[in-house]
C-alpha positions in Angstrom: -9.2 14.0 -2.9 -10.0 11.8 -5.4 -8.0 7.7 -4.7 -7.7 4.9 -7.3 -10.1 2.2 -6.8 -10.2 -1.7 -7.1 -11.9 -1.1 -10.1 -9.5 1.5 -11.8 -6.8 -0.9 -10.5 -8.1 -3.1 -12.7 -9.5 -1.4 -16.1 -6.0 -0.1 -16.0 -4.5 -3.2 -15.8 -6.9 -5.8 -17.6 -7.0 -7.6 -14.8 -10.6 -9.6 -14.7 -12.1 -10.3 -11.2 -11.6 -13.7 -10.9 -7.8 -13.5 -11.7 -7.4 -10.6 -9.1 -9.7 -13.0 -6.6 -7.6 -16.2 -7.5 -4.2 -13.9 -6.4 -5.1 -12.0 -3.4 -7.4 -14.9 -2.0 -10.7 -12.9 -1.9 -14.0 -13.7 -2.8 -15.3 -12.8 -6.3 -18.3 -11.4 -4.7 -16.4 -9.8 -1.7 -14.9 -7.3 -4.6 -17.1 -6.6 -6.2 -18.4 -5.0 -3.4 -15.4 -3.3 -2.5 -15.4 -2.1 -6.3 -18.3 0.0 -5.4 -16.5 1.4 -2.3 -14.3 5.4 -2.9 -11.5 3.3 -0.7 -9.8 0.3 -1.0 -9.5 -1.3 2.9 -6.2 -1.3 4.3 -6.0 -5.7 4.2 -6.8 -5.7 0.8 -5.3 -2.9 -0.8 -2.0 -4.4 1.3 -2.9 -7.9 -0.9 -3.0 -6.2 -3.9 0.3 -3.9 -3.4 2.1 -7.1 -2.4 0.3 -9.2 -5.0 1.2 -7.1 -8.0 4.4 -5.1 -6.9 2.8 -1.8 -6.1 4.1 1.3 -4.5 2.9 1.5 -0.9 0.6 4.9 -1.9 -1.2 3.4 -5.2 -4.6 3.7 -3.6 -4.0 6.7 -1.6 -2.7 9.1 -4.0 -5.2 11.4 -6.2 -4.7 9.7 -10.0 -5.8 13.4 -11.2 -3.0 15.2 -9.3 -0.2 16.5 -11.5 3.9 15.4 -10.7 5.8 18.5 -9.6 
């Protein structure tokens, strides 16, 4: 099953790296590398859910799948 990534977090929000770093308190470098990861770890998707107001699920659910 296909999950969001940092990086589609982002291009979907216009959120730049550094400003994403600056909120969750993460090294710039440190995400880019999880931007080349298919999953988000647990710590920092759980930063950037709390960070930005997300449902628990963003970066688990398939972005493809269709609403029922």
């Amino acid at each position: 099953m296909a999950k969001k990534t940092l990086y589609v977090f982002r291009a979907e929000n216009g959120i730049w790296r550094k400003e994403l770093s600056d909120k969750i308190g993460v090294d710039e470098t440190t995400l880019k590398q999880i931007e080349d990861e298919p999953e988000v770890p647990q710590e920092i998707a759980e930063k950037v859910i709390s960070a930005y107001g997300l449902p628990q699920n963003y970066f688990t659910v398939d972005p493809n799948a269709k609403e029922k």
